[in-house]
C-alpha positions as a Markdown table, in Angstrom:
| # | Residue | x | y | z |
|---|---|---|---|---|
| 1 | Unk | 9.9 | -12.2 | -10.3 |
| 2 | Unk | 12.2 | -10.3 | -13.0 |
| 3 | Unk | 12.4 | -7.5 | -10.9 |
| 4 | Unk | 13.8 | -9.6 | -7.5 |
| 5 | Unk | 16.0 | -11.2 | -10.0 |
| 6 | Unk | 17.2 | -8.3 | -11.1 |
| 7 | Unk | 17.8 | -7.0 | -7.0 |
| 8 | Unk | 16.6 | -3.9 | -7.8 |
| 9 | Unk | 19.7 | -3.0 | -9.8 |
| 10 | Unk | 19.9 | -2.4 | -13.5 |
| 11 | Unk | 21.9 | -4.4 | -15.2 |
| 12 | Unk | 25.5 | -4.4 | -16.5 |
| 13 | Unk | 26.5 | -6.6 | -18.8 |
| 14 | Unk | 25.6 | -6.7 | -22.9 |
| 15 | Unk | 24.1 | -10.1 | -22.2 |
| 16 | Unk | 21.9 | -8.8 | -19.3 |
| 17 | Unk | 21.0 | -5.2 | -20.9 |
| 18 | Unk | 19.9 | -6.7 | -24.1 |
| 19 | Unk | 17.9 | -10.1 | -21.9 |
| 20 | Unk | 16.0 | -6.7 | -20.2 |
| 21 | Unk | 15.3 | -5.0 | -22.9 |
| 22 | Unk | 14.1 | -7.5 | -24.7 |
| 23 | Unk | 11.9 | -9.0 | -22.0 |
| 24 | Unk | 10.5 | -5.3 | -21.5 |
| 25 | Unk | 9.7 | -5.4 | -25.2 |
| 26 | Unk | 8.5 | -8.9 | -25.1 |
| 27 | Unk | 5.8 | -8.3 | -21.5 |
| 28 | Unk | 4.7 | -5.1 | -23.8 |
| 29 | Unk | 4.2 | -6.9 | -26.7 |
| 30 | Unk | 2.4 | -9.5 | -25.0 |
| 31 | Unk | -0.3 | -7.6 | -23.4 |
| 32 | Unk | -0.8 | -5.7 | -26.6 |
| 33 | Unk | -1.5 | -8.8 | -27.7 |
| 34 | Unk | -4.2 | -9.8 | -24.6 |
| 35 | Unk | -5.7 | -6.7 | -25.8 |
| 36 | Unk | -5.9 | -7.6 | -29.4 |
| 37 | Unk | -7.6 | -11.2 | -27.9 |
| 38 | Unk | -9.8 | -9.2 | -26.7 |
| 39 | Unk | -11.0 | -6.7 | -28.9 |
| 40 | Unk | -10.6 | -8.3 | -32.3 |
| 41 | Unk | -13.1 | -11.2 | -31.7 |
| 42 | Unk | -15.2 | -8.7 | -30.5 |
| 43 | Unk | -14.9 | -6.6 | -33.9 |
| 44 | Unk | -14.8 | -9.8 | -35.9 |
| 45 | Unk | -18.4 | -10.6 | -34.5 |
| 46 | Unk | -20.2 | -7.2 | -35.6 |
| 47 | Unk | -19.5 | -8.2 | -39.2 |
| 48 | Unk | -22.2 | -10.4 | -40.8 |
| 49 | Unk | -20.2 | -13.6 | -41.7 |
| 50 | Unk | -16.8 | -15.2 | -41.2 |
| 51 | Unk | -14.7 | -14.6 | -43.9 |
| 52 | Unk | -11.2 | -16.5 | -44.1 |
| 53 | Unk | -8.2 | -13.5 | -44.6 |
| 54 | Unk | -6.4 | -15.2 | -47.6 |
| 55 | Unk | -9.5 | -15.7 | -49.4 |
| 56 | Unk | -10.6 | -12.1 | -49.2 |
| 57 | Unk | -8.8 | -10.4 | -52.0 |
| 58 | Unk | -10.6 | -12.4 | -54.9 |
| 59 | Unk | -13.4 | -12.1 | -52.8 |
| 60 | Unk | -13.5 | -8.3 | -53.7 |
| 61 | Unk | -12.1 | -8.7 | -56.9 |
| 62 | Unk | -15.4 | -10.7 | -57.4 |
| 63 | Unk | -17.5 | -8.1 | -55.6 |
| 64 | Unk | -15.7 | -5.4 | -58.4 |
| 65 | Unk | -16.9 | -7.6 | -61.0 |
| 66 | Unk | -19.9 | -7.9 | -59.9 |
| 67 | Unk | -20.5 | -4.2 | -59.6 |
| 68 | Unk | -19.3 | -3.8 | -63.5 |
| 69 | Unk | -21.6 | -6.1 | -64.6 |
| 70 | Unk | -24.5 | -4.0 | -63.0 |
| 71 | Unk | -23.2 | -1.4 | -64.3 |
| 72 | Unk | -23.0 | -2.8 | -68.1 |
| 73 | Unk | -26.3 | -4.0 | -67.9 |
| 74 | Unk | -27.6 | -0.4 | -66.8 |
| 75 | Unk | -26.0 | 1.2 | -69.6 |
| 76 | Unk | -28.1 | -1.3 | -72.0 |
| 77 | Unk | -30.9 | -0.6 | -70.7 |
| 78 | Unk | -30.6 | 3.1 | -70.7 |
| 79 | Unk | -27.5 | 4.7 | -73.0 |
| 80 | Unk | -27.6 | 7.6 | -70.6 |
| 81 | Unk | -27.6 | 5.9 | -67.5 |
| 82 | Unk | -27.4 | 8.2 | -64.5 |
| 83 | Unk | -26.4 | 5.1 | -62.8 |
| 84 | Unk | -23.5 | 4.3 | -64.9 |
| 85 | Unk | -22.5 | 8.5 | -64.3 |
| 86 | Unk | -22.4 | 7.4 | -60.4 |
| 87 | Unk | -20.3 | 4.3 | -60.7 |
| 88 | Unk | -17.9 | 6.7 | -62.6 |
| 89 | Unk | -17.8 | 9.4 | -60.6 |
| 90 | Unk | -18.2 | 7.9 | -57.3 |
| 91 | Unk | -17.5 | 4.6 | -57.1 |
| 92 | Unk | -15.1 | 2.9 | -59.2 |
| 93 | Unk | -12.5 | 4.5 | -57.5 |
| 94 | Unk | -13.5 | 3.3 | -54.2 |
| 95 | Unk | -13.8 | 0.0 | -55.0 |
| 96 | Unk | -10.4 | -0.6 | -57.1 |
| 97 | Unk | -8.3 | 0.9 | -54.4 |
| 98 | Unk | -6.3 | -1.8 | -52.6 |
| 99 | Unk | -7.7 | -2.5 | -48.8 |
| 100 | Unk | -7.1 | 0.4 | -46.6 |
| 101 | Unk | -5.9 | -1.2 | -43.4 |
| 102 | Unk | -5.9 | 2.2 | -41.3 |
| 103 | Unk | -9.5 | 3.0 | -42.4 |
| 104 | Unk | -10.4 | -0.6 | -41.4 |
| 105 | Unk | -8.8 | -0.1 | -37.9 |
| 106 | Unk | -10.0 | 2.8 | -37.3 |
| 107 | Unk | -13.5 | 2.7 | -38.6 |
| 108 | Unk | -13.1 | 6.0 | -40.9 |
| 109 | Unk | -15.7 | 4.8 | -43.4 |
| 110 | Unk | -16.8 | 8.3 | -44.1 |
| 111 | Unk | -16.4 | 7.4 | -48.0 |
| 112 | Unk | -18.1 | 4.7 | -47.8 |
| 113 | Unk | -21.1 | 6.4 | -45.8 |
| 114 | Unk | -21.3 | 8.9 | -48.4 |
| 115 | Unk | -21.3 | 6.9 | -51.2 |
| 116 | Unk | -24.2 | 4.6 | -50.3 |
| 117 | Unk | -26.1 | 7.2 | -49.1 |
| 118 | Unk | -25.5 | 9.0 | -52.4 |
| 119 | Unk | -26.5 | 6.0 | -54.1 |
| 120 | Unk | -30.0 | 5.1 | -51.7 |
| 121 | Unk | -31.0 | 8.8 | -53.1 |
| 122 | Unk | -29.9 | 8.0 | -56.5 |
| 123 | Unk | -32.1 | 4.7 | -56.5 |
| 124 | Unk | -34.9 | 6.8 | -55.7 |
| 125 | Unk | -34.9 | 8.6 | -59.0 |
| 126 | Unk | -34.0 | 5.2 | -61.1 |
| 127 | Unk | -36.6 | 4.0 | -63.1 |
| 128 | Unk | -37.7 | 0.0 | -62.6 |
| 129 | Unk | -34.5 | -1.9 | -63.9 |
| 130 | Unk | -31.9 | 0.8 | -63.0 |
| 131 | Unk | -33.6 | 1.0 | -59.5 |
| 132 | Unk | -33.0 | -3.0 | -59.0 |
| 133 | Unk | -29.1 | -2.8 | -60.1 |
| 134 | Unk | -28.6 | 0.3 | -57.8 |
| 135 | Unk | -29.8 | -1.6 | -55.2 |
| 136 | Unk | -27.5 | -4.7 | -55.8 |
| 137 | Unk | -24.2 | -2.4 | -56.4 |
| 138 | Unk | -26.0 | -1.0 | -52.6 |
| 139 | Unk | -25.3 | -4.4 | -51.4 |
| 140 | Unk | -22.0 | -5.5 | -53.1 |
| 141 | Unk | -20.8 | -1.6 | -51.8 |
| 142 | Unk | -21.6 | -2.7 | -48.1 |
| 143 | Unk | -19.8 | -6.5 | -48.4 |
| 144 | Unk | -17.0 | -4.7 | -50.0 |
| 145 | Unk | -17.3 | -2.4 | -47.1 |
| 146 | Unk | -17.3 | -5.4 | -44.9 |
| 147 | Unk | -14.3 | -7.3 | -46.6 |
| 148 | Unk | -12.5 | -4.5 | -46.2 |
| 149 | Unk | -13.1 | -4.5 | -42.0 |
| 150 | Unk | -12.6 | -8.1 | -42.0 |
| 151 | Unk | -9.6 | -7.9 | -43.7 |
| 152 | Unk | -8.2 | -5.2 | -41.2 |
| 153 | Unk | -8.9 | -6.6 | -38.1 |
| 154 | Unk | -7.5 | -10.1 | -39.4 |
| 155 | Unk | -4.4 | -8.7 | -40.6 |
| 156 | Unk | -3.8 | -6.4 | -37.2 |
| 157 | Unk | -4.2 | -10.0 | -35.5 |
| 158 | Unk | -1.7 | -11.8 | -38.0 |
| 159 | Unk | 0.8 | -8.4 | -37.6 |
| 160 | Unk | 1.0 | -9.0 | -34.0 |
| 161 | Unk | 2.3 | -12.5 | -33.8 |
| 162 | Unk | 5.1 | -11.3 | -36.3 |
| 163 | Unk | 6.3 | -9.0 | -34.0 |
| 164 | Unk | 5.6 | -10.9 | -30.8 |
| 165 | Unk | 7.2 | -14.5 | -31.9 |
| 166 | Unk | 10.4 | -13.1 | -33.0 |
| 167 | Unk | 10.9 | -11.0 | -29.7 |
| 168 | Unk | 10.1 | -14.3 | -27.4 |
| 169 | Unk | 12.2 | -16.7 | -29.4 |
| 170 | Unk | 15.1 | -14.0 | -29.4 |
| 171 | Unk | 14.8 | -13.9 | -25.8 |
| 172 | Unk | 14.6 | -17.6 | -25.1 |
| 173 | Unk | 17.8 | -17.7 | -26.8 |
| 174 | Unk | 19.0 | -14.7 | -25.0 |
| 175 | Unk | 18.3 | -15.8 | -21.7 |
| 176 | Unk | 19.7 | -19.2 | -22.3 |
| 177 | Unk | 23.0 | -17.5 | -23.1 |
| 178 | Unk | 23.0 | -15.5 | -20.3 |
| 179 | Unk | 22.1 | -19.0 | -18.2 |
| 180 | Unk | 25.3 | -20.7 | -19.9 |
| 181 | Unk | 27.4 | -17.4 | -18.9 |
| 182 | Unk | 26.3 | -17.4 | -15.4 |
| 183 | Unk | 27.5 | -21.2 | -14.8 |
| 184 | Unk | 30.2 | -20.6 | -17.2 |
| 185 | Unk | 32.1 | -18.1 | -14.7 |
């Protein structure tokens, strides 16, 4: 249809160049955004729970917590704690980084693999009480993990709609101008 309206000509005018572009932009966007429909859901559903996107910052601020208080209590029971060592070393950089959208997206959880598996082979050289924390900063390490994916594919989602919106609204207005021009002269 925009292409017979167009008589297979491009157009000419400031009115008309910027209506195409922007309805280029705006058909792009728009099956980006089919895509996204498609494949984010998808994504979403692999995780274990729903998990609202404002929500999830304190909800790994609570999962850091969490994992300090482990770590405290491993460090009571045992002064040299080889546990505490790892949390040091390995992982308390991890978790107090801010969400890393692009590892999200991309799935490049190679830190996070390497860390928990570091960790499973720690646990197996804990004694009793260390063994049982090591296993619950295990499983606040893959929620974080999880957070972390949720929040990425939520915020890809969210990203979209401030490009796409814009565009269509811009071109709505466009394209009621250019209808105005047309009767106009």
């Amino acid at each position: 249809m925009f292409l017979l309206h167009l008589n297979a000509r491009w157009p000419n005018g400031v009115i008309e160049i910027s209506l195409t572009t922007l309805f280029l932009f705006v058909a792009v966007s728009g099956i980006i955004g089919q895509l996204l429909n498609y494949w984010v859901p998808m994504r979403l559903n692999e995780l274990d729970e729903e998990i609202i996107y404002e929500r999830i910052p304190v909800l790994i601020q609570n999962i850091r917590e969490n994992m300090e208080t482990s770590v405290r209590m491993a460090a009571e029971a045992n002064q040299n704690s080889r546990l505490v060592e790892f949390y040091f070393d390995k992982l308390a950089n991890l978790i107090s980084r801010r969400t890393n959208i692009a590892d999200g997206l991309f799935r490049r959880s190679r830190s996070w693999k390497t860390v928990e598996k570091d960790l499973l082979n720690l646990k197996t050289r804990l004694p009793g009480v260390e063994k049982d924390l090591a296993q619950e900063i295990c499983t606040l390490l893959r929620k974080r993990r999880e957070l972390e994916l949720s929040y990425a594919y939520q915020w890809l989602a969210k990203s979209w709609l401030l490009i796409h919106v814009p565009l269509s609204f811009t071109m709505i207005v466009l394209l009621i101008l250019h209808v105005l021009t047309i009767h106009a002269f």
